[in-house]
Structure formats: C-alpha cells, structure tokens
C-alpha positions, 0 to 999 in steps of 0.5 A, spaced: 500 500 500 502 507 500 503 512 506 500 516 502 495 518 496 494 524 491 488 523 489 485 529 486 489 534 481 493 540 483 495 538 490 501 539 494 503 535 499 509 539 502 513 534 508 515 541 512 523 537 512 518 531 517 519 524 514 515 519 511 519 511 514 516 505 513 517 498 517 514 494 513 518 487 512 522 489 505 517 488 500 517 491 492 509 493 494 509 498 499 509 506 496 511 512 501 506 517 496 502 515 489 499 519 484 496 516 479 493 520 473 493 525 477 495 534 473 499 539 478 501 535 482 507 538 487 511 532 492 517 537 497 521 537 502 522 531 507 525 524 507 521 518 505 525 512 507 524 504 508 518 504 502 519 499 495 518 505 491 519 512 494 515 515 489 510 512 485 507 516 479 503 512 474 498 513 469 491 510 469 486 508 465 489 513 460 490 519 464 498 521 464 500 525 470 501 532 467 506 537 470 507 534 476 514 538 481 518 533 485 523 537 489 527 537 495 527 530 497 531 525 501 530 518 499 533 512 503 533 505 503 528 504 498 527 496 495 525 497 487 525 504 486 526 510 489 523 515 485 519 512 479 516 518 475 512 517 468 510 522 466 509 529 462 512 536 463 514 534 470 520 536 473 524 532 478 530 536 481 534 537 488 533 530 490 537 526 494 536 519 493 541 514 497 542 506 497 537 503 493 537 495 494 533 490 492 533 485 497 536 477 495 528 474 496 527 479 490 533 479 486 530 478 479 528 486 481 532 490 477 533 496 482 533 504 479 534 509 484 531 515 480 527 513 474 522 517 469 519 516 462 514 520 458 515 527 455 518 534 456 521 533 463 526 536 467 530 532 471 536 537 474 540 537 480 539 530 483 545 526 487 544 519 487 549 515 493 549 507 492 545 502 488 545 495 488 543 490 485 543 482 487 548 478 485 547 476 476 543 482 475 543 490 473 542 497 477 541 503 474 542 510 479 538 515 473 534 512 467 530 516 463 526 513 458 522 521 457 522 524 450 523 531 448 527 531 456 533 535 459 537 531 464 542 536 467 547 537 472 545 530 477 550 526 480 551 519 481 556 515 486 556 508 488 562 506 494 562 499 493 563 496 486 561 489 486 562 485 480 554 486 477 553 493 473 551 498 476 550 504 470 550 510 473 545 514 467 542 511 462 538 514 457 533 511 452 529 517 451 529 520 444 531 528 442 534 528 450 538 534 451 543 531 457 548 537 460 553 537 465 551 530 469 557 526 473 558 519 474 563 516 479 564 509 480 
C-alpha cells in the first residue's frame, strides 16, 4: 500500500523537512506517496525512507500525470525504486536519493534509484549515493526513458563496486538534451 495518496489534481503535499519511514518487512509493494493520473501535482521537502518505491507516479486508465514538481527530497533505503516518475512536463530536481537495494528474496528486481519516462521533463540537480543490485543482475542510479527531456547537472556515486553493473545514467529517451551530469564509480 502507500503512506500516502494524491488523489485529486493540483495538490501539494509539502513534508515541512518531517519524514515519511516505513517498517514494513522489505517488500517491492509498499509506496511512501502515489499519484496516479493525477495534473499539478507538487511532492517537497522531507525524507521518505524504508518504502519499495519512494515515489510512485503512474498513469491510469489513460490519464498521464501532467506537470507534476518533485523537489527537495531525501530518499533512503528504498527496495525497487526510489523515485519512479512517468510522466509529462514534470520536473524532478534537488533530490537526494541514497542506497537503493533490492533485497536477495527479490533479486530478479532490477533496482533504479531515480527513474522517469514520458515527455518534456526536467530532471536537474539530483545526487544519487549507492545502488545495488543482487548478485547476476543490473542497477541503474538515473534512467530516463522521457522524450523531448533535459537531464542536467545530477550526480551519481556508488562506494562499493561489486562485480554486477551498476550504470550510473542511462538514457533511452529520444531528442534528450543531457548537460553537465557526473558519474563516479
């Protein structure tokens, strides 16, 4: 289930610095915030730690979120993805996003500490610390299948290098302007 559901359009959930944290088992279900075919939608200043999927923007029956704003963040441990943001005209920016892991009951999961798809986003100013995969299988710190995109001045780092590959940007996404990113590790 979620922490918490946006589920009307223009709706700002601003976390004031406090902290969504789950203690739920590790599991790939469990969502700090969904939004689901929802416009104008803002998620800002706090800490989500301890969910499968931090944040969980999704289309539904249709609806493409549109113009959405995720800002500010502090994601941790998250189990699958840390921030999953399919959608049109949002921006993602300023978030911190460390040790994204997918646990070993779950291994077939492919852990993706920030990832977006749809068109004309604007994913800048991010800084992604250690994703893991499982043993015999890939991670990814930012994938970006949005079209149409500018990807700019992020960060990625990963402190321990295991023999699985773990891409540090990994963009998929056509007419994509990507400008001043670093990867380390």
């Amino acid at each position: 289930g979620a922490a918490v559901t946006i589920a009307a359009n223009s709706v700002t959930l601003d976390l004031n610095g406090h902290a969504l944290r789950s203690n739920a088992a590790v599991n790939v279900t469990t969502r700090g915030v969904k939004v689901v075919g929802q416009k104008y939608f803002t998620i800002i200043d706090g800490t989500i730690a301890g969910f499968a999927e931090a944040v969980y923007v999704a289309a539904d029956t249709g609806d493409q979120p549109r113009g959405g704003l995720i800002a500010d963040l502090k994601v941790q441990r998250s189990y699958y993805y840390g921030l999953l943001v399919i959608c049109d005209g949002c921006i993602v920016r300023d978030n911190m996003i460390t040790d994204t892991k997918t646990p070993a009951a779950f291994a077939a999961y492919e852990p993706q500490a920030l990832a977006v798809e749809g068109t004309g986003d604007r994913i800048t100013g991010n800084r992604v610390f250690n994703t893991y995969p499982q043993t015999g299988h890939t991670g990814y710190a930012i994938a970006v299948g949005a079209a149409n995109s500018t990807i700019a001045d992020n960060y990625v780092a990963n402190d321990l290098l295991g023999t699985d590959p773990v891409y540090g940007l990994l963009i998929s996404g056509a007419s994509d302007l990507l400008i001043g990113n670093q990867a380390q590790g």
